[in-house]
C-alpha positions as CSV (number, residue, x, y, z in Angstrom):
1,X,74.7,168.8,185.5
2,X,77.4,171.3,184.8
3,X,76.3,173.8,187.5
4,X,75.9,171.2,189.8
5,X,79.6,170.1,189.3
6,X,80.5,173.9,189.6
7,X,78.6,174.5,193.1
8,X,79.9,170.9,194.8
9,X,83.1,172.4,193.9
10,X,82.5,175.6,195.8
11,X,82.2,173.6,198.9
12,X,84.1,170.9,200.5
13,X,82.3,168.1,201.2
14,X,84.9,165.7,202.5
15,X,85.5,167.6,205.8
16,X,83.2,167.3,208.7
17,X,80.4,169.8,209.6
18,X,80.6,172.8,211.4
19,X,78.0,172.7,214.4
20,X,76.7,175.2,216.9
21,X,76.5,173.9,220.3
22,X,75.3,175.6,223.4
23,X,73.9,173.7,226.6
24,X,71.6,171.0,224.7
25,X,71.6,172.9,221.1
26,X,73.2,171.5,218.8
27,X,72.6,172.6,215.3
28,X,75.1,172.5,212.4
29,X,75.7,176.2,210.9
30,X,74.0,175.9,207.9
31,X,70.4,174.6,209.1
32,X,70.7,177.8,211.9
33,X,71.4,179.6,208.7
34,X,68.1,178.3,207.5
35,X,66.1,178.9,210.7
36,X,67.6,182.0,211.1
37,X,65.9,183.1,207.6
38,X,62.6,181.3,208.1
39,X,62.2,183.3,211.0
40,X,62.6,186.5,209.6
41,X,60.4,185.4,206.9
42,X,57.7,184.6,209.2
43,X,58.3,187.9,211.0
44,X,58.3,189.9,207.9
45,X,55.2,188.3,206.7
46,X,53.7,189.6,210.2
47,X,54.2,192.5,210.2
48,X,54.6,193.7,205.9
49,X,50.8,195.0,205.2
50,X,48.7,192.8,203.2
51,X,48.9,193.8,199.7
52,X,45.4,194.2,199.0
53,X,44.0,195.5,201.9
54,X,43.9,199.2,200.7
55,X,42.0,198.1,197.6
56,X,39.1,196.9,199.8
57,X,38.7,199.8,202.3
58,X,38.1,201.8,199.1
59,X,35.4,200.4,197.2
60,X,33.2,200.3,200.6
């Protein structure tokens, strides 16, 4: 429970949330944050080669 204590402390939870809003957007910063990295985790998988597909061209 300790380092839970110590990362509430970090971050002020009594204040309202920061939000992102452009025509009909509106997302607070830290789920864009989220999407943001989802996306370039989705995009990374994409296009990163498949680990094993070297193995399997060989041992045709």
């Amino acid at each position: 429970m300790g380092l839970y204590t110590f990362l509430a402390a970090l971050v002020p939870l009594n204040n309202y949330g920061h939000f992102i809003h452009w025509h009909w957007l509106y997302v607070s910063y830290a789920n864009f944050i989220v999407i943001c990295l989802m996306v370039i985790t989705f995009v990374a998988a994409l296009l990163l080669p498949f680990p094993g597909r070297n193995r399997r061209k060989e041992n045709r």
